[in-house]
C-alpha positions in Angstrom: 15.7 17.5 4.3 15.4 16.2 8.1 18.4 13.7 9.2 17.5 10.8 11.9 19.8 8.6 13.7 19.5 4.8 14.5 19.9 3.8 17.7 20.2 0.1 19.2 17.4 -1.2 21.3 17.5 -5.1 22.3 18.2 -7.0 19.4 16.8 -3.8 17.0 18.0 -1.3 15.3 15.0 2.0 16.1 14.8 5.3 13.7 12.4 8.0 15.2 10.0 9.7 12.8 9.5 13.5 14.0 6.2 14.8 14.8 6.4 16.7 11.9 5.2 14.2 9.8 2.3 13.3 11.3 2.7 9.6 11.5 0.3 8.7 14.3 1.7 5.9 17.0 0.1 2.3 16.2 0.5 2.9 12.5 1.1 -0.3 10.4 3.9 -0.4 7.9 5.6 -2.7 5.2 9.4 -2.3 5.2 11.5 -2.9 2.3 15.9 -2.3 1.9 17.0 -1.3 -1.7 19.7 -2.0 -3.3 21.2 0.7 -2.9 20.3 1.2 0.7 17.1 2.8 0.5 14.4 2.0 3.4 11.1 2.4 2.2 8.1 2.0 4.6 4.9 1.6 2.7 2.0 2.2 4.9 -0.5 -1.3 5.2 -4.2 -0.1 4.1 -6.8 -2.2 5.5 -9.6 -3.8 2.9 -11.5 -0.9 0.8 -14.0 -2.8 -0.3 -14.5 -5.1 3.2 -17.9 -3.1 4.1 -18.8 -2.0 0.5 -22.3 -2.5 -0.7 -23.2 -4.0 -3.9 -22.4 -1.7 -6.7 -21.0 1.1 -4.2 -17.8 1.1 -6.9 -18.9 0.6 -10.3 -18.4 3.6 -13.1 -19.3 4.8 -16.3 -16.0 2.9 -17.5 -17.0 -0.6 -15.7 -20.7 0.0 -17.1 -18.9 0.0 -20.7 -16.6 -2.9 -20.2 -19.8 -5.0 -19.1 -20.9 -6.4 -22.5 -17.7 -6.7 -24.2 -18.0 -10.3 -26.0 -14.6 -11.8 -25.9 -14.4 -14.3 -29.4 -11.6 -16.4 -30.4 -9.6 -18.7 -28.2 -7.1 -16.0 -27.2 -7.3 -16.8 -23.3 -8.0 -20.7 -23.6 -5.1 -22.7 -22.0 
């Protein structure tokens, strides 16, 4: 397991990620501190289904949830 070192920049505190891991400069992450210390940076995906056609994800399990018939009033408020 690689060990980093924080170091103070401005008002900041700056990890650097190795080269190693192929983390390419730019990249967009969500940060989040643990309880018990753990930093966990999630990277941010941009919109799958932004430029998607019509269709382009439906599947055999979508095709067979289409003509499910809900009856009762189980979901009325």
């Amino acid at each position: 397991m690689e060990t980093v070192k924080t170091r103070k920049q401005g008002n900041a505190v700056m990890v650097t990620i190795a080269s190693q891991f192929n983390v390419p400069a730019g990249t967009t992450y969500y940060i989040t501190k643990e309880k018990d210390g753990t930093i966990l940076l999630i990277p941010k995906v941009e919109d799958y289904f932004a430029n998607a056609s019509a269709g382009q994800f439906i599947d055999e399990e979508d095709v067979l949830a289409k003509n499910i018939m809900i009856k009762g009033n189980d979901l009325d408020d």
